[in-house]
Backbone as CSV, one residue per row, in Angstrom:
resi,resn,N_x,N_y,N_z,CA_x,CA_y,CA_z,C_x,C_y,C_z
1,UNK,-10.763,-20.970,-0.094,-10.132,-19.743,-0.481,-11.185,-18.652,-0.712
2,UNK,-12.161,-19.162,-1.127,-13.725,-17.494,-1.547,-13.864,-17.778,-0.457
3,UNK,-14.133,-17.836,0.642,-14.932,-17.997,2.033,-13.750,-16.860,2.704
4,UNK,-12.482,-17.195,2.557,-11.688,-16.155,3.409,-11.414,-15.072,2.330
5,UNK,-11.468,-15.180,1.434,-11.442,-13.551,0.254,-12.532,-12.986,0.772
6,UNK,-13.980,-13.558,0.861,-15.187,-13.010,1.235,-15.367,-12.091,2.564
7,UNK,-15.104,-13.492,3.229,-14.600,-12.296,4.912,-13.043,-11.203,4.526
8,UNK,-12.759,-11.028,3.948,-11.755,-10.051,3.992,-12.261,-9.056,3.071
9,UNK,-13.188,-9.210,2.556,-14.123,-7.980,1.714,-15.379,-7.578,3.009
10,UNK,-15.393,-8.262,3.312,-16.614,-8.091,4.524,-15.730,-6.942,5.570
11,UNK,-14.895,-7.433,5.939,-14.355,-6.115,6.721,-13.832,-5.175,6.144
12,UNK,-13.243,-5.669,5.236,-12.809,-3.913,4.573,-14.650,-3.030,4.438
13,UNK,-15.345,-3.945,3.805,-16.559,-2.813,4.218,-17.344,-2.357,5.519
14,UNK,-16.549,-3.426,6.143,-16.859,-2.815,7.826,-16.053,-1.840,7.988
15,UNK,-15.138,-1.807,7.344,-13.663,-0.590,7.980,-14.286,0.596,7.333
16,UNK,-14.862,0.524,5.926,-15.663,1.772,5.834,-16.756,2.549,6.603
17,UNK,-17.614,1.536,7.208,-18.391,1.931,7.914,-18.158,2.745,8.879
18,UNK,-17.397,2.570,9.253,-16.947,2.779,11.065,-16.283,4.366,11.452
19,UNK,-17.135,4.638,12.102,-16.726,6.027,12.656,-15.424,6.254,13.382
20,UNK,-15.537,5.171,14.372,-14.280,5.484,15.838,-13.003,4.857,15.078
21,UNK,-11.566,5.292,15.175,-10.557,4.997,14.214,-10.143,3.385,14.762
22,UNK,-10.347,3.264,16.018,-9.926,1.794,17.027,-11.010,1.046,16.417
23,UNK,-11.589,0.834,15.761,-12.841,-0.013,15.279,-12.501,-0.251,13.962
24,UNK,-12.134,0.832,12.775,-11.853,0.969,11.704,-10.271,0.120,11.504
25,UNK,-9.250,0.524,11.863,-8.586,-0.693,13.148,-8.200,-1.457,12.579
26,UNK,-9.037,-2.070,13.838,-9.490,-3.668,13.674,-9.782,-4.298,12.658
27,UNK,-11.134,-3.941,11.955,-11.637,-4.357,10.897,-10.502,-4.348,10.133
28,UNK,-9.323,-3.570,9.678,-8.918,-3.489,8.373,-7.689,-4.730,8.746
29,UNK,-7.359,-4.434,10.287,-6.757,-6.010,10.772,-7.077,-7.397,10.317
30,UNK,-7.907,-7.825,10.636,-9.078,-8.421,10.360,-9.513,-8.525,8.579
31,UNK,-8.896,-7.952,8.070,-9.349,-7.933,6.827,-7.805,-8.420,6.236
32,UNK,-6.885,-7.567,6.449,-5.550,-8.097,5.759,-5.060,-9.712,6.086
33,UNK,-5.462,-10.125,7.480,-5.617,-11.481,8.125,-6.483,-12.454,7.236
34,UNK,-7.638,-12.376,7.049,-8.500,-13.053,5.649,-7.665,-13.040,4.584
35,UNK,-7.434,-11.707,4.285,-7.016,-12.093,2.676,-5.607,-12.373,2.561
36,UNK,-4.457,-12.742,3.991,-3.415,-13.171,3.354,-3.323,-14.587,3.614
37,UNK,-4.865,-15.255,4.517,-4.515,-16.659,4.620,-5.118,-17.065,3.165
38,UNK,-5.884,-16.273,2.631,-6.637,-16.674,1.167,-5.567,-17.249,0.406
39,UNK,-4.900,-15.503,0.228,-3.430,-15.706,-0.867,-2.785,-17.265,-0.428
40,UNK,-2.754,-17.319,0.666,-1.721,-18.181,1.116,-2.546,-19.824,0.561
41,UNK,-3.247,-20.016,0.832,-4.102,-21.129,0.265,-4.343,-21.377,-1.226
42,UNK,-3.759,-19.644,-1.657,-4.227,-20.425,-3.335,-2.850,-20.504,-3.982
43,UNK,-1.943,-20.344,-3.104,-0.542,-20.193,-3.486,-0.058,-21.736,-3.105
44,UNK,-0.758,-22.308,-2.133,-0.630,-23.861,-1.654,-1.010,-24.404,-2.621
45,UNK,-0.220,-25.820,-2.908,-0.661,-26.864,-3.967,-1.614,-27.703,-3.459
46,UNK,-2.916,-27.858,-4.688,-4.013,-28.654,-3.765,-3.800,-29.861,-4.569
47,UNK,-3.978,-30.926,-3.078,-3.357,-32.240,-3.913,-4.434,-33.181,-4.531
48,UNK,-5.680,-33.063,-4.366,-6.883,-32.968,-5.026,-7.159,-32.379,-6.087
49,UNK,-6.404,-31.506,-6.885,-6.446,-31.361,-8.045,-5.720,-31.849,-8.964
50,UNK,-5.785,-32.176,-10.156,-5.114,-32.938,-11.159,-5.164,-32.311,-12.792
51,UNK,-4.572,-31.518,-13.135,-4.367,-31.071,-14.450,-4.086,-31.898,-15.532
52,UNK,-4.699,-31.461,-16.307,-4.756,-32.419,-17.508,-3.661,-32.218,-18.512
C-alpha cells in the first residue's frame, strides 16, 4: 500500500512539473490510478494480520 501511495505522490509531482497539458494528463492519470489501487488495498482485509 506505501509503494502505490508513493508512486501516486510521485506523479502528482510530475503533473506539477510539466509544461505541455497532454503530459500533465497523464501524470495526474497515472496518479489517481496509484492512489485508488492503494485505497483499494487498505480497504482489503489482510489475512495476515491478526488483532489482538
Amino acid at each position: 500500500m506505501e509503494r502505490l501511495s508513493t508512486l501516486g505522490n510521485a506523479f502528482r509531482y510530475l503533473a506539477w512539473l510539466q509544461i505541455e497539458p497532454r503530459a500533465r494528463r497523464e501524470a495526474l492519470v497515472n496518479m489517481e490510478g496509484h492512489l485508488a489501487q492503494a485505497l483499494a488495498k487498505a480497504a482489503a482485509p489482510n489475512p495476515r494480520y491478526f488483532p489482538l
